[in-house]
C-alpha positions as CSV (number, residue, x, y, z in Angstrom):
1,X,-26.2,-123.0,20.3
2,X,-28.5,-123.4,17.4
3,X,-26.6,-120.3,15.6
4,X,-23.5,-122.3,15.8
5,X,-25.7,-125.1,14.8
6,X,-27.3,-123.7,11.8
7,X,-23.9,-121.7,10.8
8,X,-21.7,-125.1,11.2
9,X,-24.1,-127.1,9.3
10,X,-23.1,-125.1,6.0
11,X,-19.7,-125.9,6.3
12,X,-21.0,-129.8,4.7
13,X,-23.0,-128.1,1.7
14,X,-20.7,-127.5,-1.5
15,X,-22.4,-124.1,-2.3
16,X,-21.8,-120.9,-0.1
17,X,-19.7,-122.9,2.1
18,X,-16.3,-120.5,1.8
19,X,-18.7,-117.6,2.3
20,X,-20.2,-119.5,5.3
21,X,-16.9,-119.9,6.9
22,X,-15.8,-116.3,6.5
23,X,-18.5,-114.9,7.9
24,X,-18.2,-117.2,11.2
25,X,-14.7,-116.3,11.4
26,X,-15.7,-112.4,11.1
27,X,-18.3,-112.8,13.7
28,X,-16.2,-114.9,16.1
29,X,-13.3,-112.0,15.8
30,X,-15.9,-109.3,16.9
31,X,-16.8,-111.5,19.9
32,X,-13.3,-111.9,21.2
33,X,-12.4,-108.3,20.1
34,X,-15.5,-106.6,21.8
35,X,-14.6,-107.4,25.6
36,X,-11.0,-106.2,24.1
37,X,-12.5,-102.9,22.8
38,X,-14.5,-102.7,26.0
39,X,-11.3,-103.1,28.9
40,X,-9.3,-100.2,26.7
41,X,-12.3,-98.0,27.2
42,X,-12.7,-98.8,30.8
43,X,-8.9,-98.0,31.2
44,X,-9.3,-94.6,28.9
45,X,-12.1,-93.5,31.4
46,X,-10.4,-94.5,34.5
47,X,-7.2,-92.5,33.3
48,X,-9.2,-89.8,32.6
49,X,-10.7,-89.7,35.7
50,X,-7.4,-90.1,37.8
51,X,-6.2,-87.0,35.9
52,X,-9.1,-85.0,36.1
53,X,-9.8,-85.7,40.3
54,X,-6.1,-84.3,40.4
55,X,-6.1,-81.2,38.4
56,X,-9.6,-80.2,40.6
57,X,-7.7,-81.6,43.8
58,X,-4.7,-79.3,43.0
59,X,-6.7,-76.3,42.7
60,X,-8.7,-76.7,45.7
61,X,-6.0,-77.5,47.5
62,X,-3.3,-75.1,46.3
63,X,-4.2,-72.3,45.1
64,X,-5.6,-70.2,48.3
65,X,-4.5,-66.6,48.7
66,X,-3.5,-67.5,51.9
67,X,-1.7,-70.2,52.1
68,X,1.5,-70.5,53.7
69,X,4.8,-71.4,51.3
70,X,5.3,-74.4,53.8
71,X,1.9,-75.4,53.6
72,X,1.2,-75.0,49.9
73,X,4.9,-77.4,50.0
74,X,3.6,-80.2,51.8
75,X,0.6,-80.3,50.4
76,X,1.9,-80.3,47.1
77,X,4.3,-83.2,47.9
78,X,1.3,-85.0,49.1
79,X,-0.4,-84.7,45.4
80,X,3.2,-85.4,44.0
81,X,3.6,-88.9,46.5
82,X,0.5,-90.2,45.7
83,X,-0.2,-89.3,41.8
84,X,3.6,-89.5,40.4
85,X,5.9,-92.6,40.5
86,X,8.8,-90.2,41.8
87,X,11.2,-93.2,42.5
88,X,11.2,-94.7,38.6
89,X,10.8,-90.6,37.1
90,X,14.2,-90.1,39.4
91,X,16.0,-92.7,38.3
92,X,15.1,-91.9,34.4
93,X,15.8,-88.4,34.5
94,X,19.3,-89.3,36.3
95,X,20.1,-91.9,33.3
96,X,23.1,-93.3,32.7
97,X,24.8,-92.1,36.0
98,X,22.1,-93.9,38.3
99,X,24.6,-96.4,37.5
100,X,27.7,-95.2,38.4
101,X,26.4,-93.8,41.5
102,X,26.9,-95.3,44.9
103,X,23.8,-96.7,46.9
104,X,24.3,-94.1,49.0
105,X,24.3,-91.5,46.4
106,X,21.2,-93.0,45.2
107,X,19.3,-93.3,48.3
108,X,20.0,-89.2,48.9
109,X,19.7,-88.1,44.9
110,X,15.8,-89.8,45.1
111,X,15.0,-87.7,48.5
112,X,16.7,-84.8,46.6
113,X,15.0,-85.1,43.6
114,X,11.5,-85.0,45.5
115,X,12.4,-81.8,47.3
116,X,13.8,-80.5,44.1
117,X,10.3,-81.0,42.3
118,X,8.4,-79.8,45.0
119,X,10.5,-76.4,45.2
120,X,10.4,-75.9,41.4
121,X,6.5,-76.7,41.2
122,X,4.8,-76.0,44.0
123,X,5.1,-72.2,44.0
124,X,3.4,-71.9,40.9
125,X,0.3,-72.6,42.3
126,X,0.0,-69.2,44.2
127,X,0.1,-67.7,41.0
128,X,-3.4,-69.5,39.6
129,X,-5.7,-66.8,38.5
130,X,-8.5,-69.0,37.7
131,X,-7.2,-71.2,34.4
132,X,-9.5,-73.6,33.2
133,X,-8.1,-77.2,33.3
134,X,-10.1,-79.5,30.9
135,X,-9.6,-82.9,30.2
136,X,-9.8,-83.2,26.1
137,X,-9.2,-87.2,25.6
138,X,-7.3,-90.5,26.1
139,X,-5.3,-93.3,24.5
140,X,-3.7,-96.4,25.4
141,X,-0.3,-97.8,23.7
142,X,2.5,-100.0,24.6
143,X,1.0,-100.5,28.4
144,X,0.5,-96.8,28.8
145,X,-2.2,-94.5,28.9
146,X,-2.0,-91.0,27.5
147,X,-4.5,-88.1,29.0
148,X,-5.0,-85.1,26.9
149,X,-5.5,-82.0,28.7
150,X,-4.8,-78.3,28.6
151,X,-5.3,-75.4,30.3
152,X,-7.0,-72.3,29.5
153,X,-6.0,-69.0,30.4
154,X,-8.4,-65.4,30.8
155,X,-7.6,-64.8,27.8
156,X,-8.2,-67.9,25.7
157,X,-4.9,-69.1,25.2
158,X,-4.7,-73.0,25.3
159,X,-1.5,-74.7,26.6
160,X,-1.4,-78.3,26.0
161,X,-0.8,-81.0,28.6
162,X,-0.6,-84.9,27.9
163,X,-0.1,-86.8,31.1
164,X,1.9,-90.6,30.5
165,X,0.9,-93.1,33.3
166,X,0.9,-96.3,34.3
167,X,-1.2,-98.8,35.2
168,X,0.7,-100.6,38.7
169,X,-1.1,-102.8,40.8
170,X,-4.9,-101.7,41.0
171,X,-3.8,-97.9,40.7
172,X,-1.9,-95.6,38.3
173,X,0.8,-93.6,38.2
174,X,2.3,-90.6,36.4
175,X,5.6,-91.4,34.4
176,X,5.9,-87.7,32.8
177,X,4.0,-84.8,31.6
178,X,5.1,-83.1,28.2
179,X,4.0,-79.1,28.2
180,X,3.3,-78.5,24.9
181,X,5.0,-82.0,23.3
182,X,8.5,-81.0,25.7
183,X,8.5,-83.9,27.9
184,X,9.2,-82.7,31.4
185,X,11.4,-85.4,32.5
186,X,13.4,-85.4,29.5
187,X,14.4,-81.8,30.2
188,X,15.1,-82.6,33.7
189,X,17.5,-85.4,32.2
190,X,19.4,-82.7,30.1
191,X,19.6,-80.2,32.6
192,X,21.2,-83.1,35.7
193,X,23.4,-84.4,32.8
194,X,24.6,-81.2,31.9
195,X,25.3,-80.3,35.4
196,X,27.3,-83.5,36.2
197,X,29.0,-83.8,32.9
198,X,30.9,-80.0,34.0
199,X,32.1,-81.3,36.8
200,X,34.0,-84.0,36.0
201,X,31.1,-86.9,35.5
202,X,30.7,-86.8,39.2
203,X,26.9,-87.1,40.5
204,X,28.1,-85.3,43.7
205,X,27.7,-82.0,42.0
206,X,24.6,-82.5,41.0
207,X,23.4,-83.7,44.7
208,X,25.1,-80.2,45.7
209,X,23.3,-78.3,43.6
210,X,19.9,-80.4,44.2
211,X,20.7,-79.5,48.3
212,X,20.9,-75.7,47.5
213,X,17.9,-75.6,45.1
214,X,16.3,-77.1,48.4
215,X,17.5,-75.2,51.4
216,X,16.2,-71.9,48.7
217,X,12.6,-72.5,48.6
């Protein structure tokens, strides 16, 4: 207290008192900013720590020789159910016609759309040849938090990841990963769109073509 007390005490005196004041208002905006600064590098870490335990889960997990298609599958969707908000990335990527679909075409498009990423994603892993996955850094913005990673093949080639999450409840989850700056979910979006859009606007075509993507993995 005797800081404030000595600080406050020039406010009275004619000279230096404008100076006084401006340096007490500096000093009290570092005090509230510093637990500020502080919680957003907490939240940097912690992101980067979520993305990190998945990419070394994912390769310990996945990427055996001799692991079944079925196996690497449910495994996969495991990773995907607990790391990914699937529900809210579904309903983005179907846009517009999430709207003008019926409940029940909902309810089936969301159980669709899991076995749809897990067909298109999974399989890759059986073709990791020991790439090095490196977390690089972190931001937060708008309530999000971005991870950037990449990936590091034999022969030094670097693709770049960023990873968009979430912060919901006490955990956080992945909204969408951009390869390179193309924003996976946003090509999903054109690619449904552009199936439902040649057939007449109808979302049953695309939950057709979701089902055979699915019975072929």
């Amino acid at each position: 207290m005797a800081i404030f007390d000595r600080i406050s005490a020039g406010y009275g005196r004619p000279n230096g008192s404008g100076l006084l004041r401006r340096s007490f208002l500096r000093a009290l905006g570092l005090v509230v900013a510093l637990p500020l600064l502080a919680n957003a590098a907490a939240a940097d870490e912690e992101a980067e720590t979520f993305i990190r335990s998945l990419g070394d889960t994912a390769v310990n997990q996945l990427t055996a020789p001799d692991l079944s298609n079925a196996e690497r599958n449910e495994r996969f969707r495991e990773l995907l159910l607990s790391h990914f908000d699937v529900p809210q990335i579904g309903q983005y990527v179907l846009g517009r016609y999430w709207r003008s679909a019926t409940p029940e075409e909902q309810s089936e498009y969301l159980g669709l759309f899991e076995d749809y990423l897990v067909a298109s994603y999974a399989r890759r892993f059986a073709e990791y040849t020991g790439q090095e996955f490196e977390v690089i850094s972190s931001r937060s913005s708008d309530g999000l938090e971005t991870v950037r990673s990449h990936i590091v093949t034999g022969n030094g080639e670097a693709a770049k990841l960023d990873w968009i999450l979430e912060r919901q409840g006490s955990g956080l989850r992945i909204l969408d990963l951009k390869v390179e700056g193309l924003s996976m979910s946003e090509t999903h979006r054109s690619e449904f769109a552009s199936v439902i859009q040649n057939n007449g606007g109808k979302v049953a075509a695309l939950l057709d073509a979701l089902r055979k993507k699915a019975a072929g993995a």
